[in-house]
Structure formats: structure tokens, C-alpha cells
N, C-alpha and C positions, 0 to 999 in steps of 0.2 A: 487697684494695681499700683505697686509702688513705682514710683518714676525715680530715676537716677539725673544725678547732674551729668551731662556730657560736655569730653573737652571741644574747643573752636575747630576743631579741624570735623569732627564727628558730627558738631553743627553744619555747620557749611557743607559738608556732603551729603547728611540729610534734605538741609533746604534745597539744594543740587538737587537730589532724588524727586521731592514731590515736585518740581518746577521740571524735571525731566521727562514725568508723563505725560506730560505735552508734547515733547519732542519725540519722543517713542509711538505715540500715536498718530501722530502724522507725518515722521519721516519712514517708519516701518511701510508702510500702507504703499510708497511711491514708486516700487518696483511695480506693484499689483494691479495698479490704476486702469492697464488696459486689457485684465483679465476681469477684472470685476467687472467694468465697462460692459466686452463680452457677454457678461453672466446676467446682470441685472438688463440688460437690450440698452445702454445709455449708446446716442444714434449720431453723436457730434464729439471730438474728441477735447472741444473747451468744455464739456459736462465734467470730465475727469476732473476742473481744479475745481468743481465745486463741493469733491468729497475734500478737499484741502483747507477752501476757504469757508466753509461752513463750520468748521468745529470752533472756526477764530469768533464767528458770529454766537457760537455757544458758548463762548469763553467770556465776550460782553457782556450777554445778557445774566449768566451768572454770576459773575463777580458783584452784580448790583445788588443782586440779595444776599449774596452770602457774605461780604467784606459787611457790610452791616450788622449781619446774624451775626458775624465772627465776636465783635464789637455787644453784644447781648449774652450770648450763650457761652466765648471765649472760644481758643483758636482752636483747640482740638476735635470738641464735637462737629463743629463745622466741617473739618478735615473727612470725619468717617461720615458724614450724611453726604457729603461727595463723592467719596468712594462706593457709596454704596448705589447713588444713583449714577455713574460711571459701571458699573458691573450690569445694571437695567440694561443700559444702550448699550452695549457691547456685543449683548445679545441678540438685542434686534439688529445689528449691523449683522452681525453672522447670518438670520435668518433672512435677510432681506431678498427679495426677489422682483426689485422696481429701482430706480433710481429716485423716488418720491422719499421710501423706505430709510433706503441706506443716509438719503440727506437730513432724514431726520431724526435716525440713531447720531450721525455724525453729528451735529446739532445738540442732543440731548449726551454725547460722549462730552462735548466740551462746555457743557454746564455745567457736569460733574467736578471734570477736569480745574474749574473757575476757583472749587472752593480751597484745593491745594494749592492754586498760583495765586490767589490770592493772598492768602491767610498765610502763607512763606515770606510773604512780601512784608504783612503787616509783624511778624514776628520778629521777621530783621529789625523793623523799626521800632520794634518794643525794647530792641536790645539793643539796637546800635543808634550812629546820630553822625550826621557831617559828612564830611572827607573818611572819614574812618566807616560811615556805613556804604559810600559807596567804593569801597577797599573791599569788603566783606559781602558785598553783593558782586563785585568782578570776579574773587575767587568763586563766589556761588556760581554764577554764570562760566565760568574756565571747566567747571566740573560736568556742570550740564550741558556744553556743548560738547563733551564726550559723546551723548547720548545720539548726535546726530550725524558723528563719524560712524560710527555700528551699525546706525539705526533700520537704511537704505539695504545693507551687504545680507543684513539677518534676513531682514524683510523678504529676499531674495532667495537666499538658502531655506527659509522654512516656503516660501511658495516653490519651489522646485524641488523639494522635498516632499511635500504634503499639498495644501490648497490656501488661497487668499484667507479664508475661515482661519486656519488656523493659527495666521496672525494675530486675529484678532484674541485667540485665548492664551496666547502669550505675553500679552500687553495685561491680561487681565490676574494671570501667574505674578507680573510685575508688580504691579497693583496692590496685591493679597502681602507681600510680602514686606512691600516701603510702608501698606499700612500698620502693620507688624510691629515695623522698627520703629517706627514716630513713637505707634500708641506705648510702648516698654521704654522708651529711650528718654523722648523728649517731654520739657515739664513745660504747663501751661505760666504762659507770659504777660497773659492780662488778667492782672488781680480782680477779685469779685466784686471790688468797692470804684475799680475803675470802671464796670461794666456800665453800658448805656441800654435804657428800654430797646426794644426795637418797633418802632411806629413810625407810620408815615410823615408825624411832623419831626421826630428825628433825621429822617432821611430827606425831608424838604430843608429844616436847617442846617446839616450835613452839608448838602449841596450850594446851599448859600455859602457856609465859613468856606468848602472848597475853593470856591471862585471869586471868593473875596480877596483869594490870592494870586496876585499878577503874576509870582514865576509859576505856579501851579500852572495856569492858564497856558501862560505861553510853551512853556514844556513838554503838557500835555498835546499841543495844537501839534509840535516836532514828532509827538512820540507816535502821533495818529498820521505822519507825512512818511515818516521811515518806516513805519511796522505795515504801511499800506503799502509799500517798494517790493520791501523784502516777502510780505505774500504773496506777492506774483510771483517771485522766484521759487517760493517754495511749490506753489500750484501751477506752476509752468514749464518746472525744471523736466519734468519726465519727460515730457511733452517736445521740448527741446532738442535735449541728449537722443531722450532713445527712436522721436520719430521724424525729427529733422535732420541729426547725422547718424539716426541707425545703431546709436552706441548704444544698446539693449545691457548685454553685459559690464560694460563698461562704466555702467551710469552709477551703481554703489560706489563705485573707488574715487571717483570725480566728485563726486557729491561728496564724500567724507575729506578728502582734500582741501574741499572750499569750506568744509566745516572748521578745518584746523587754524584755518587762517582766522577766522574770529575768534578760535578758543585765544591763539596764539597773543593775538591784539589785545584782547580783554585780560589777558594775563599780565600783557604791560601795560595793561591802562593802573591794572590794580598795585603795581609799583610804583610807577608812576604818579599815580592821582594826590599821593601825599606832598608828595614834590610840589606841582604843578597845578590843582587845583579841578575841580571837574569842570568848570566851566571853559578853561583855555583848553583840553582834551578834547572835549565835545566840538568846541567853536571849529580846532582843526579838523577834528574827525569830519564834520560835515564839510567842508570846503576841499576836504579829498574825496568823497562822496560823488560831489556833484561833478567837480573836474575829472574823473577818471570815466563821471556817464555820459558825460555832453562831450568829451575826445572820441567814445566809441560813436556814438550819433556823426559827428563832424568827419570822422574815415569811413563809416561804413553805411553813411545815411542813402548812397546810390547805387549798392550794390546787394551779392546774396552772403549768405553765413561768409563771414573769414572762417577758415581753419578753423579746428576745434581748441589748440594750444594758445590760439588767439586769443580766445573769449574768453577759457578760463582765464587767460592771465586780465582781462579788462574784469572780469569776477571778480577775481581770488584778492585784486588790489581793492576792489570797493568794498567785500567783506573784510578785509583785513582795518577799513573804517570802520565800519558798522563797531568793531571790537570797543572802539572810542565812542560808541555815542549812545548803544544801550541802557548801558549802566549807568553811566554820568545822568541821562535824561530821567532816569529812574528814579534816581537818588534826588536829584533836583526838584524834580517835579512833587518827590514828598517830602522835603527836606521845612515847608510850612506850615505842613499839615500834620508831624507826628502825633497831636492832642486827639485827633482823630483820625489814626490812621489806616483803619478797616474800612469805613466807610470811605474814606481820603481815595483809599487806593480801589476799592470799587468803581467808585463813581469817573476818576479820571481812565482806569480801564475802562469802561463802557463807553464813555465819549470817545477813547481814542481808536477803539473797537469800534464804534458806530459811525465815524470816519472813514477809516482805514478798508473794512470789508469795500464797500464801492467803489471803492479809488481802484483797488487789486480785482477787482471782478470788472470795472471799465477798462485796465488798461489788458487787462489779463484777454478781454474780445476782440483784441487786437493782431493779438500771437498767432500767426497761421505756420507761415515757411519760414520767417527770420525771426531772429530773436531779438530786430531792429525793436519793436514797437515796445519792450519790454525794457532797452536803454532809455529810450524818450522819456516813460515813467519814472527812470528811476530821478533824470534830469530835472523833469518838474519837479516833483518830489523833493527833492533835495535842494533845490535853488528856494524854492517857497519856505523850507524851515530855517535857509540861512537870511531872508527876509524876517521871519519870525524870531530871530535869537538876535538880529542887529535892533530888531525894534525894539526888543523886552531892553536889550541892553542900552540903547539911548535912552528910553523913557526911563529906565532905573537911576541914572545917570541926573537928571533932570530934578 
């Protein structure tokens, strides 16, 4: 199959796309939560975020084999032996008639899902480098948060139109169609003389040169404190809206709103970050983080919900941080490793992923009637990576 050169902008919204089926499968799903609930007998309404935070746990565990594979076999087969075990679970999500079922389609949805966010990640870094690759992962990122203003609203009109199922063969439509475009469009970015074996003492020295680097480390340590935050809100948010203030219909338009506000931030971060650098972007992003979660704790630590305009606005400002601290942490975190970037970016996803799930599942048993216990999180949270980003930066310093 002949591959063509594509221009940056057709990059970029491709890497968008395959880092987008992430988003599409678990923000489509969140209208659904408590009809599937319903349907498979799930008998506790915190069981819903575990169709949420499960597929984050399939995204760990895959990225460790496939960001390595990527690195042997090269970026693109990797891509479609994702795709193709992403269409396996899809299926069993549809059939499922247990909450054991569906957690382990979800599960094996985002293994698949691993090898595209993955291998998007390491192709950026086969192309790019610096301040300039994390420019060109904020545009990626602006594109793909598209993905989670729609995501909610669709999710809704095709279960009120049809059934919970037939989300699920819409995400798989999606699927069929980004893998289309990659395989005709984009050309492979890791030469064959670059390729490494894939063995386990690869992947044990792999993980040594990883963590032989301090900002590697400490980066990863942030990345696994803020993506453990923001999945409770993603596995909470229904939860929230539609059964603590009843906002049923309501909840797609809210939830895409709070999406804009990250796309909107990460579009200036990506202006921005040439100017200013990713590390002073981030340093603030987290310090407006933690201060706008530990204000709503200090007003609303003795009473029930404020108003619903309330929250989102104590939301809409901490995602409007997050826009600052994604990408920059991204970028950062592989900015020591591009020699080995596939497994680089593996292996830091899985530890930040084998963090984060817990933290979001502990803070997430907390959520009953307020969505007090869900601020708390994000305060810890956030106060412990700007302890992590003062220390890497003294000791750099030193």
C-alpha cells in the first residue's frame, strides 16, 4: 500500500483521532451508565465508575506490551493488532449480561485502545523534540478534546434512539474508519535499522534507562497524581449531575462545556509554551489546580451541593488548569527518553496508570450525596505533585 506524505495539520488530526478513541469510548458510554447498570443487575451505583475506570486499567496494562512491540515490529502494525483486539471487546461489551462481563470487555476495550495511544505518542516523538513537540501534542490534544464535548450528547441520542448496544457499534464504525485513514495516509516513523528485539531483557533495560531519569521519574510521579483526579471525575461525573441534582438531560451539555474549557487552555498552552517554556506553564497550571480544589473544600467542607452553577464554575476553572499541565507533563516526562521512546512511553503509562487507577477507585468510594469527597481528592492530588515538581526542581538545581 502506497503511503503518501501528509501535511502537519492532517498529522495532528490524525494523532487527534487515534488518541480520540479513548475518549469516545468512555465519554459516549456516560449517559448509559445507569441503564446498563439496570441491564447487567450492577446492585450499587459506585459499580457504574468501574465501567469508567477499568478501561484506564486496560490502557496500563497495554501500553507495556505494545509501546515495546511498537519499538520491534514499528508503529503501524502495532496500531492495527489494537484495533483489531479493540473490535474482540466491543463485542463482549455488547453481549454482556453480568457486570464481571462487561468489566472485562471494558478492560480488554482498553488494551486495545493502549496500542493507538500509545504508538501516537511515540510517533510524535519520532517527529518532534522539545518545546516544539509539546506545541504539537497541545494542538493534538485541542483536537481531541473535541471528542469529549460530542461524546456525552451522541451517547445519549443514540441510547434514546436505539439501546446502550448500539453505542457500542458506533465507537466500532469509528474505529473501522481512523484505522482506514492512518493505514492509506500515514507513513512509518521508526526506521528498520532503528528497530530493537523485543525481549524481556530489552524491556528490563528499557525500564532501567527509564528511570535512570530524574525528570522521567518525577513527571511520571504528577502524571499518575492528576490523571488519578481527573478519573474520578470522569467515573463520577454521571453519578453527580444526573443522580445528585437530577440533571439527566442536562448532563451531555455540562459535561461538553467542561470539555471546552480544557480544549480552550491547552490551545493556549500550545501558544504559549514557545514563549514561556513547559515547565513554568505546568508549575502554574498545578498551583491553580490545587487552589481552586482546596477553596471549594474550605466553603463547602460543612454543608450539602452548592447550586449546580457553583460547581461547575469550581470545575470549569480547574479544568481550564488541567489545559496547562497534560501536555507540558507529557512532553516532559519524555523529553529524556526519545532514544527509546516506545517503550519510554509504555512503561511511564503503566506506572502512571498503576497509580492513578487506585487513588480514583479510593477517592471515587467516597462519592455518595456530595461531590465534597471528589474536591478533597482532587486537593491531595494536586498539592502532592506540586511537592513532586518543587523537589525534582531543587534537586535539579543542586
Amino acid at each position: 500500500m502506497k503511503v503518501q506524505k501528509i501535511s502537519q495539520f492532517e498529522f495532528i488530526a490524525l494523532m487527534a483521532s487515534l488518541m480520540a478513541m479513548v475518549a469516545l469510548s468512555i465519554d459516549a458510554l456516560l449517559p448509559a451508565l445507569q441503564q446498563i447498570g439496570a441491564d447487567i443487575g450492577m446492585k450499587n451505583a459506585n459499580d457504574g465508575q468501574l465501567l469508567i475506570i477499568m478501561i484506564f486499567l486496560g490502557l496500563g496494562i497495554g501500553q507495556l506490551f505494545f509501546g515495546p512491540l511498537s519499538d520491534t515490529l514499528g508503529r503501524k502494525k502495532v496500531v492495527y493488532i489494537g484495533f483489531f483486539v479493540y473490535v474482540i471487546a466491543s463485542f463482549i461489551c455488547v453481549f454482556s449480561n453480568s457486570i464481571e462481563m462487561m468489566v472485562a470487555g471494558r478492560i480488554l476495550q482498553g488494551i486495545g485502545l493502549s496500542a493507538a495511544r500509545t504508538v501516537s505518542i511515540s510517533i510524535i516523538r519520532d517527529s518532534y523534540s522539545g518545546d516544539y513537540m509539546a506545541k504539537i501534542m497541545s494542538f493534538v490534544t485541542v483536537i481531541f478534546l473535541i471528542v469529549p464535548t460530542i461524546a456525552p450528547a451522541l451517547g445519549k441520542f443514540i441510547l434514546d434512539a436505539f439501546s446502550w448496544q448500539s453505542i457500542f457499534y458506533v465507537q466500532l464504525i469509528a474505529a473501522i474508519i481512523i484505522c482506514i485513514w492512518f493505514a492509506k495516509r500515514q507513513s512509518e516513523t521508526l526506521a528498520k535499522e532503528n528497530r530493537i528485539p523485543f525481549t524481556i531483557q530489552t524491556l528490563i533495560r528499557g525500564t532501567k534507562e527509564t528511570f535512570r531519569h530524574k525528570q522521567t521519574v518525577a513527571y511520571t510521579g504528577i502524571s499518575a497524581l492528576i490523571t488519578g483526579a481527573f478519573m474520578v471525575y470522569l467515573s463520577a461525573s454521571q453519578q453527580v449531575f444526573q443522580l445528585q441534582y437530577g440533571l439527566v438531560d442536562e448532563f451531555p451539555y455540562i459535561f461538553a462545556s467542561l470539555a471546552i474549557t480544557v480544549g480552550t487552555a491547552t490551545f493556549l498552552n500550545a501558544k504559549l509554551v514557545m514563549k514561556y517554556g513547559m515547565k513554568k506553564l505546568l508549575r502554574n497550571g498545578l498551583i491553580g489546580f490545587f487552589i481552586t480544589s482546596i477553596s471549594y473544600v474550605i466553603l463547602f467542607a460543612n454543608s450539602i451541593n452548592p447550586p449546580v452553577e457553583i460547581l461547575v464554575l469550581f470545575f470549569g476553572i480547574q479544568f481550564f488548569m488541567l489545559g496547562f499541565i497534560f501536555g507540558n507533563t507529557r512532553a516532559l516526562m519524555m523529553e529524556p527518553i526519545g532514544h527509546i521512546a516506545g517503550i519510554g512511553a509504555a512503561i511511564t503509562g503503566f506506572v502512571a496508570t498503576l497509580f492513578s487507577v487506585p487513588i480514583s477507585i479510593f477517592i471515587g468510594s467516597f462519592i455518595s450525596t456530595t461531590a465534597l469527597p471528589m474536591f478533597i481528592g482532587f486537593s491531595a492530588c494536586g498539592g502532592l505533585a506540586i511537592v513532586i515538581y518543587l523537589i525534582h526542581k531543587i534537586k535539579t538545581r543542586a
